[in-house]
C-alpha positions as CSV (number, residue, x, y, z in Angstrom):
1,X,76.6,119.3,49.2
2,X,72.8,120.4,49.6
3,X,72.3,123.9,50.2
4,X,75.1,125.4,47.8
5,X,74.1,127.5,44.9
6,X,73.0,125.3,42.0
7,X,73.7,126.6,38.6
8,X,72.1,126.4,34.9
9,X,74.1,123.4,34.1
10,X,73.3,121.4,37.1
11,X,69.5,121.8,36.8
12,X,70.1,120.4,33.4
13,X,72.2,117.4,34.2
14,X,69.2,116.3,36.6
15,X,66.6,117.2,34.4
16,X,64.4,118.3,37.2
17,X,61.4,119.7,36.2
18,X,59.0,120.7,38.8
19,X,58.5,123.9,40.5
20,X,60.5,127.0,39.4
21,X,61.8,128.0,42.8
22,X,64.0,124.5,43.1
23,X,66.1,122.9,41.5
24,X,65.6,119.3,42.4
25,X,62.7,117.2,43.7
26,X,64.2,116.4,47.0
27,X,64.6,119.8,47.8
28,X,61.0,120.8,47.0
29,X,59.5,117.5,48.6
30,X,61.8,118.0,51.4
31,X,60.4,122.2,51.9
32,X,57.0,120.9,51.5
33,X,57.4,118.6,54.9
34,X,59.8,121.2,56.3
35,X,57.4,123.9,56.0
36,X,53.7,122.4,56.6
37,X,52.1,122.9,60.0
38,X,49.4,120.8,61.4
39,X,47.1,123.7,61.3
40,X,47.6,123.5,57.0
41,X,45.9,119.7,57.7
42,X,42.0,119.4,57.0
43,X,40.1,117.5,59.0
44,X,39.4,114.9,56.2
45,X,42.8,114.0,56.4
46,X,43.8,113.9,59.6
47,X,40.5,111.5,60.0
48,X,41.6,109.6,57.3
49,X,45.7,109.1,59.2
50,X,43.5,107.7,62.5
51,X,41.9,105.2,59.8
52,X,45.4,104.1,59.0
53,X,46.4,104.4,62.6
54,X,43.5,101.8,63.5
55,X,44.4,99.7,60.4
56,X,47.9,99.5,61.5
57,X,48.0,98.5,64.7
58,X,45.5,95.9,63.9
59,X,47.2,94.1,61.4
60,X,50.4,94.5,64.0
61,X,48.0,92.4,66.9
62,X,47.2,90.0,64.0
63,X,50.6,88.8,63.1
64,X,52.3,89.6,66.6
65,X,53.0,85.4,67.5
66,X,53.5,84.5,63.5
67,X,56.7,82.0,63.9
68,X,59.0,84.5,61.5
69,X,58.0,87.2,63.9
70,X,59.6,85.5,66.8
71,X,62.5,84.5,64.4
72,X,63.1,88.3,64.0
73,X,62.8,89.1,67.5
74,X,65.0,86.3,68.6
75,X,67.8,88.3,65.8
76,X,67.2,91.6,66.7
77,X,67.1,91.1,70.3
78,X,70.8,90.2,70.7
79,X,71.8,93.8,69.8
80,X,69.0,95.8,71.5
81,X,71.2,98.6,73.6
82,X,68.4,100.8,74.5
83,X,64.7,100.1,75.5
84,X,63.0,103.0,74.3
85,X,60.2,101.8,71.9
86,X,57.5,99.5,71.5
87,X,57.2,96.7,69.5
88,X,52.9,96.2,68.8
89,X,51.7,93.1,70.3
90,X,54.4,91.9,72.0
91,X,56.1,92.3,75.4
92,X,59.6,93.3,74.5
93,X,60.7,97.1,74.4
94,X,63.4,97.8,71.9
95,X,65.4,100.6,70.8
96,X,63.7,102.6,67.7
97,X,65.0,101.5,64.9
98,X,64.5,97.9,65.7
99,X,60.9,98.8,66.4
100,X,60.5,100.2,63.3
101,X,61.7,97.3,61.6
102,X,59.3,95.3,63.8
103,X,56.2,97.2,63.4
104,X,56.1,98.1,59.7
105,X,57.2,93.6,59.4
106,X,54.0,93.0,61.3
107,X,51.8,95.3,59.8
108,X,52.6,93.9,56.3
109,X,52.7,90.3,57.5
110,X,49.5,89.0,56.1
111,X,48.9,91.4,53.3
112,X,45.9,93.1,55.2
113,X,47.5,96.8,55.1
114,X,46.2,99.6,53.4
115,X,46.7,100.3,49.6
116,X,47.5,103.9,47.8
117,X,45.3,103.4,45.0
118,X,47.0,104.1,42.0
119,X,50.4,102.9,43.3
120,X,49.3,100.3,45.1
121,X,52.0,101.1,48.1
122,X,50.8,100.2,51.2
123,X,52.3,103.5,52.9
124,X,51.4,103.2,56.4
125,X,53.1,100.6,57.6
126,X,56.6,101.8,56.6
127,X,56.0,105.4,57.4
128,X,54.0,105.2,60.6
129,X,55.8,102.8,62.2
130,X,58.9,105.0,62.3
131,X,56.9,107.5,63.4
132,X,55.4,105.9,66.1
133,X,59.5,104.5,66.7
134,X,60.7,107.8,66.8
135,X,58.0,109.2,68.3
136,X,58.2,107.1,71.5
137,X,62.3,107.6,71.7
138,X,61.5,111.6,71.6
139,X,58.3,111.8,73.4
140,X,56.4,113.1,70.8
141,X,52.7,113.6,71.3
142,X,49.9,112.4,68.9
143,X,49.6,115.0,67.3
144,X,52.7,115.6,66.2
145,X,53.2,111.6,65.3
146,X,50.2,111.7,63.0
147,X,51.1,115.2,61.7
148,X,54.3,113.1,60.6
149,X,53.0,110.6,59.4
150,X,50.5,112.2,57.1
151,X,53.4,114.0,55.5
152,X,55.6,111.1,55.0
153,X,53.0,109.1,53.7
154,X,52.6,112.1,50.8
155,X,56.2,111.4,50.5
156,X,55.9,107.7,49.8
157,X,53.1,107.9,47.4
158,X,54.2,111.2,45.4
159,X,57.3,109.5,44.9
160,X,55.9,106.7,43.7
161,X,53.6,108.4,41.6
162,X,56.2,109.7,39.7
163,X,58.5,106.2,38.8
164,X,54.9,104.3,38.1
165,X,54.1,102.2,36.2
166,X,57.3,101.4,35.2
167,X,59.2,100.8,38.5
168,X,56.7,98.5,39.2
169,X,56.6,96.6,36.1
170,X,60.8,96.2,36.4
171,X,60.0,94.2,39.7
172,X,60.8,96.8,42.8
173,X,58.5,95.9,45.5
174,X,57.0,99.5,45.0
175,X,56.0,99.4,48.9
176,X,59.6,99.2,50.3
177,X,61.7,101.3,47.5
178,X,59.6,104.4,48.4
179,X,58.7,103.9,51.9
180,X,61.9,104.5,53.2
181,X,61.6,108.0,51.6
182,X,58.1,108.5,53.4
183,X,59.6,106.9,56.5
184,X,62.7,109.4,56.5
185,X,60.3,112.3,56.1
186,X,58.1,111.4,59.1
187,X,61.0,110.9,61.3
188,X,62.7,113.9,59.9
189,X,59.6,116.4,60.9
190,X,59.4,114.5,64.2
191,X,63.2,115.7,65.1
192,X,62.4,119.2,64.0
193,X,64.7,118.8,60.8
194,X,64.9,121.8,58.7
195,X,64.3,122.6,54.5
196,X,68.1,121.2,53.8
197,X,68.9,118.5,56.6
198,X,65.2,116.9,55.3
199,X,66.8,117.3,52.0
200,X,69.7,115.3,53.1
201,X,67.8,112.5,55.0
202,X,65.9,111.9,51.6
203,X,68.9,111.7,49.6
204,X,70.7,109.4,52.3
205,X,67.8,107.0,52.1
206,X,67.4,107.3,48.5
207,X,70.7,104.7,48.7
208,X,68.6,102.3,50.9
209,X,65.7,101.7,48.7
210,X,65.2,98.1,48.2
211,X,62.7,95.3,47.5
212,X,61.9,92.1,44.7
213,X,58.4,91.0,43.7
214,X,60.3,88.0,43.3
215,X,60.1,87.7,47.2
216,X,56.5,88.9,47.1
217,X,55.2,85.5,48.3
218,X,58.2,84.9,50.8
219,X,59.2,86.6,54.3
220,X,61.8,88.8,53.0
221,X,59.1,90.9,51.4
222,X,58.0,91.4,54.6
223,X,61.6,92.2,55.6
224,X,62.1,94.7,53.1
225,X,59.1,96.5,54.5
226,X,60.9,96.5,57.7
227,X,63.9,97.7,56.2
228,X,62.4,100.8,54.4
229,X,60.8,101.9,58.1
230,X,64.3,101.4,59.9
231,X,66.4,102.8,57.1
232,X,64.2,105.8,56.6
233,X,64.4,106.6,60.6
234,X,68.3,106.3,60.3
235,X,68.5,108.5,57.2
236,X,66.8,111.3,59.4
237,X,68.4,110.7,62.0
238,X,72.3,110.6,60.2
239,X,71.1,114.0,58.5
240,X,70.5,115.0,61.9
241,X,73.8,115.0,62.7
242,X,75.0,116.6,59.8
243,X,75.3,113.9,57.3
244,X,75.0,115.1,53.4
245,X,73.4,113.6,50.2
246,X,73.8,114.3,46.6
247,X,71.6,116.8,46.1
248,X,70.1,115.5,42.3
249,X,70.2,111.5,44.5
250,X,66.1,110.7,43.6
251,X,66.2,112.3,40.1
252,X,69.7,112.5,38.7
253,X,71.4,111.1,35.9
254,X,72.4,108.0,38.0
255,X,69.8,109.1,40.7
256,X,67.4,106.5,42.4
257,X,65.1,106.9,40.1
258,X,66.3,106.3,36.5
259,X,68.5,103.7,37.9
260,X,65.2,101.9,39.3
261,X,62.7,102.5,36.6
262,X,62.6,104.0,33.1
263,X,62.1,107.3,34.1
264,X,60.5,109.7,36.3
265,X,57.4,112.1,35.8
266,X,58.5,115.0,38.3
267,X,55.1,116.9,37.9
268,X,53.1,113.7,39.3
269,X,55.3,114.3,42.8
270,X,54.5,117.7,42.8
271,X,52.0,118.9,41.2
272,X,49.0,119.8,43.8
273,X,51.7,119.2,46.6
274,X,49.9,120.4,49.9
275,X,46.7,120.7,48.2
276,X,45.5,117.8,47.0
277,X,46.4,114.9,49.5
278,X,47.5,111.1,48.5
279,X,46.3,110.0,51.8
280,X,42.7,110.1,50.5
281,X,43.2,108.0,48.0
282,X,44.1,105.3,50.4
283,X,42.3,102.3,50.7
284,X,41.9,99.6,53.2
285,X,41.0,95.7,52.7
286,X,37.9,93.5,53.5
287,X,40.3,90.6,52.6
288,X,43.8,89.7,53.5
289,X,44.7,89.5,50.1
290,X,46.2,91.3,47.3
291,X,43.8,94.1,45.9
292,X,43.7,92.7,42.8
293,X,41.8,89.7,44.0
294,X,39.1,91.4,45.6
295,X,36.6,92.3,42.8
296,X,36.6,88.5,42.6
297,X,36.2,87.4,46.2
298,X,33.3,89.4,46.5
299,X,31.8,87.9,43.5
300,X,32.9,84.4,45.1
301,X,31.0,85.6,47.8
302,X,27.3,85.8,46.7
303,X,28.1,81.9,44.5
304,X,28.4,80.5,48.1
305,X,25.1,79.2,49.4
306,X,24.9,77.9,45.5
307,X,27.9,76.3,44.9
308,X,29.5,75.5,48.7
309,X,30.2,72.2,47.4
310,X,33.0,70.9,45.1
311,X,30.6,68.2,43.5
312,X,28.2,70.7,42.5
313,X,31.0,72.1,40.1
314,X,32.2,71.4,36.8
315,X,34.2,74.3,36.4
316,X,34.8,78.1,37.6
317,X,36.4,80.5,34.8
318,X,37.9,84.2,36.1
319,X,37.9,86.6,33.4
320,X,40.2,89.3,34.4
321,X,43.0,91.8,33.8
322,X,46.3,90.7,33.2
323,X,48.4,92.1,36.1
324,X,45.2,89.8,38.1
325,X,46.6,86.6,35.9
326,X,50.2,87.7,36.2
327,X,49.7,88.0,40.2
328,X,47.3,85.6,40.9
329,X,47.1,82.5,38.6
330,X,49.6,80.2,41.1
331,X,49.9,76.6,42.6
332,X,49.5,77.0,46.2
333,X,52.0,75.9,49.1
334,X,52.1,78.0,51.4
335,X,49.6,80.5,53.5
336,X,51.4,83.3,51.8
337,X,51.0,81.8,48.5
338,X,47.3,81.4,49.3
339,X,47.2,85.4,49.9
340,X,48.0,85.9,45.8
341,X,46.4,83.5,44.5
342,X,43.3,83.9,42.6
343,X,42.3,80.3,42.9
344,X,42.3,80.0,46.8
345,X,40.8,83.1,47.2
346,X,37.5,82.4,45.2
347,X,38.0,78.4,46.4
348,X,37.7,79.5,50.2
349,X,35.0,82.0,49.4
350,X,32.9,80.1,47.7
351,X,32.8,77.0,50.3
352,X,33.2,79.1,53.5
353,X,31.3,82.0,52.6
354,X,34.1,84.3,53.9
355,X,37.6,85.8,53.2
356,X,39.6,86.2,56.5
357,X,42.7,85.4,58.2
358,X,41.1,81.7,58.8
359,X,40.9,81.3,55.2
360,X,44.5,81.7,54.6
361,X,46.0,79.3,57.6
362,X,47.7,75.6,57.4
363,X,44.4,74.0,58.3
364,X,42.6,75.9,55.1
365,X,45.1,74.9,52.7
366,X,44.4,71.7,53.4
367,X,40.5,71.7,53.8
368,X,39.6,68.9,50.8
369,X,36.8,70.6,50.0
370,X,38.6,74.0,49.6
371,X,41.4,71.9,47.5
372,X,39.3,70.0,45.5
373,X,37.4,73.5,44.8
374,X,40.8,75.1,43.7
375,X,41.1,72.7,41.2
376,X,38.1,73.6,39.4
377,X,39.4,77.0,39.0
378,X,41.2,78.4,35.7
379,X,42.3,82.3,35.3
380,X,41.6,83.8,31.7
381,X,43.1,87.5,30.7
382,X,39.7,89.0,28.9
383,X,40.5,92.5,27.8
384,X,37.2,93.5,28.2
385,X,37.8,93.5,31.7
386,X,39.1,96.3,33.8
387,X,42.0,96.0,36.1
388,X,39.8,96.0,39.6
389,X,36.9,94.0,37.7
390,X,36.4,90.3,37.8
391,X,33.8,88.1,36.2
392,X,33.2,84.7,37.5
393,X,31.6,81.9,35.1
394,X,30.4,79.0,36.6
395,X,29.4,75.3,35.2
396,X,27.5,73.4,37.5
397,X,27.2,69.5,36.9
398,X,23.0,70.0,36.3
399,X,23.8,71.3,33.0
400,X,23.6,75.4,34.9
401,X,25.5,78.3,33.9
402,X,25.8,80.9,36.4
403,X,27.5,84.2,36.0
404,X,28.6,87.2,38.3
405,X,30.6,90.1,37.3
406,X,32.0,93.1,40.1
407,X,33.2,96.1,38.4
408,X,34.2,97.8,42.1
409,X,35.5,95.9,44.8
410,X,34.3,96.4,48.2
411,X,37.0,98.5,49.6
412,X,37.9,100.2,46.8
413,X,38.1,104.2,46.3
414,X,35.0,103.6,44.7
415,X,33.3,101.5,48.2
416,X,35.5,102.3,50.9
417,X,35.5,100.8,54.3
418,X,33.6,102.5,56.6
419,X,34.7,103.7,59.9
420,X,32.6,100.8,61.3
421,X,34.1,98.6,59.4
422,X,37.4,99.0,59.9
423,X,36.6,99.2,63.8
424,X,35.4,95.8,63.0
425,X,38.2,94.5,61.2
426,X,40.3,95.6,63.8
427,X,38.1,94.0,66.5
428,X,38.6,90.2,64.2
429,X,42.5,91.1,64.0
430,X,42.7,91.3,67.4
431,X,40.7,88.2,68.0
432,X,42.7,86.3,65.9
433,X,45.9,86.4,67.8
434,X,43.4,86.4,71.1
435,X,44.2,89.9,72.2
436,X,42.0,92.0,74.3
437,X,40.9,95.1,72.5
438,X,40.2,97.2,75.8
439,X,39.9,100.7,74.9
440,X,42.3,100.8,72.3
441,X,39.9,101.9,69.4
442,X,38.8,104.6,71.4
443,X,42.3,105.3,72.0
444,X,43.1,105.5,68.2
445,X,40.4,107.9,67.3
446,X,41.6,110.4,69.5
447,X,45.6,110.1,69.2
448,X,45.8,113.6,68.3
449,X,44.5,114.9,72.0
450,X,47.5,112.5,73.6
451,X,50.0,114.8,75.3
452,X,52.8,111.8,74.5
453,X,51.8,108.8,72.1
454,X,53.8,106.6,74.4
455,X,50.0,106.6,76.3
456,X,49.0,105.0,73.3
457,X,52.0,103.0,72.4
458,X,51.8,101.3,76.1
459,X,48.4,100.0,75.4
460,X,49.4,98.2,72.8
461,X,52.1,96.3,74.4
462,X,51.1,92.5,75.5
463,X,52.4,93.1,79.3
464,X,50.1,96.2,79.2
């Protein structure tokens, strides 16, 4: 039961090793989002939560008629009881948890979402959407939504921090296992949880972490996502009402995290906590694609103009890392197949001249020249390269040699997106599922003034 007295022997059994003053991680994460007013917030980082706001509902517009979104909705729309939340993109209200579900599906859809850089979750789209879910239901305003969001997101990423690499490596699709930790701590600062019941909701979700790289390429990746925004919103919400968790459930013996990974590194969840804030070390895409690609789709890039054409090709080598190889060296059937793989990425870059949601559609799978491109492409693990490098070598029929290395990919910590940028990739999202961006943007920059974010959440309905 959280909240007793924990003695000597207990603080051994878990092994928790973090600040003096607890005696387990969830408690400690749990005071930290408890305890933290918006007024502790820089400005830096509540500017960069609107970035992820933006980003968010963006990729939401993009994948709002995908055929597996309608699928979902057509499932989930036979139990809906209550209408009290919005589903982004679409004209259907829903009751929270379902729009949870809904919106963190979307926003993961077609692997445009943000990326925590040295986790490589992609934290907002579990954790704000059951924000913005329980948000709605409560009538929250935007401050307070982004406020929990920002927190949860620390959540997420801390706690991911702390089982990487290794809970990666074992195949836990790192987004989903600890988003539904960052997902219960938004929702839980939303309701106004206290130090212990926050405690609790973490514990409860630590029980519904799931998610399989082995899916990474399939829907139920992007159901999983879903899962950890839903599950995380009901963990807060059964602590609510007085539900309990082990109190040692992330870190114990048989805990979430040794059970899910080799070990965990306590100080890397905690250390800095409240000081030094994940959420900056978020990044956001240029490309639709895994991350891991992107060094080489902008080298892919500046070859097109020179090599457009298959015939002008002998051969195209990547030199890379091997988590790039691992991730990326794959035939390609499907759209979502085309998102990880290294060969479709540089293929469609090199004869289109961009990387977008186009270039990762039925028709572009089956362009001949993009095809007969990918062919020409082989992936080669050089361990002179960097994970986030790429070097492309090129053999041209004429007898050339051309070669183009990127160190730092263009959207990287190292050359973010610009606010401009993003503002501009949410403009193409939009367009690509023919939505109207109106005065949304606007809209987004300034959630935190909104006396209720259903203001916001109604203009991004599709009945708006």
């Amino acid at each position: 039961m959280i909240g007793n007295a924990v003695g000597p022997s207990l603080q051994n059994k878990t092994g928790y090793g973090g600040d003096t003053k607890f005696s387990y991680l969830g408690e400690e994460l749990a005071h930290f989002v408890a305890m933290t007013s918006w007024e502790a917030l820089n400005e830096q980082v509540r500017h960069q939560a609107k970035r992820c706001v933006l980003n968010h509902i963006g990729c939401s517009i993009a994948a709002r008629d995908a055929i597996d979104v309608d699928r979902v909705s057509r499932v989930m729309g036979q139990f809906v009881a209550l209408e009290t939340a919005t589903i982004v993109g679409r004209p259907e209200s829903t009751d929270a948890p379902t729009a949870a579900f809904m919106n963190a599906m979307t926003a993961n859809f077609f692997d445009f979402d943000d990326t925590h850089a040295s986790t490589v979750i992609h934290p907002t789209a579990p954790v704000l959407a059951s924000a913005l879910a329980i948000g709605e239901m409560t009538g929250a305003s935007g401050a307070e939504t982004l406020h929990a969001f920002i927190l949860g997101a620390e959540i997420a990423c801390r706690i991911g921090m702390a089982v990487s690499p290794t809970h990666y490596a074992r195949g836990w699709h790192i987004t989903s296992t600890c988003g539904v930790f960052g997902a219960a701590a938004a929702a839980a600062k939303i309701l106004g949880l206290n130090a212990q019941q926050t405690w609790n909701a973490l514990g409860i979700a630590a029980s519904q972490s799931a998610g399989s790289i082995e899916n990474l390429t399939y829907f139920p990746k992007n159901v999983s996502v879903g899962n950890a925004a839903r599950n995380g919103l009901l963990s807060a919400l059964l602590a609510k009402e007085g539900c309990e968790a082990a109190p040692s459930a992330i870190e114990g013996r048989f805990g979430w995290a040794r059970i899910m990974g080799d070990d965990i590194r306590v100080s890397e969840a905690t250390k800095g906590l409240g000081q030094n804030w994940e959420l900056l070390n978020n990044t956001f895409k240029p490309y639709p694609t895994g991350v891991v690609f992107h060094s080489a789709i902008d080298a892919s890039l500046s070859l097109h103009g020179q090599i457009n054409v298959p015939e002008a090709v002998t051969e195209i080598v990547l030199l890379g890392h091997q988590l790039l190889a691992d991730r990326g060296d794959r035939v390609v059937l499907t759209p979502a197949d085309a998102r990880v793989s290294a060969q479709h990425c540089i293929a469609s870059s090199v004869v289109r001249g961009s990387c977008t949601l186009n270039e990762f559609t039925d028709t572009a799978l089956t362009d001949p020249m993009i095809s007969a491109m990918r062919e020409k492409i082989r992936v080669k693990v050089d361990s002179d390269v960097p994970l986030g490098a790429a070097v492309l070598r090129v053999s041209l029929t004429d007898g050339q040699q051309l070669e183009v290395r990127r160190d730092v990919a263009h959207g990287s910590l190292g050359q973010p997106l610009s606010d401009g940028e993003l503002v501009e990739k949410f403009v193409r999202n939009c367009e690509f599922s023919a939505w109207d961006t109106g005065d949304l943007p606007s809209e987004i920059w300034n959630i935190d003034r909104q006396s209720d974010i259903a203001v916001l959440l109604r203009l991004c309905r599709a009945d708006r």
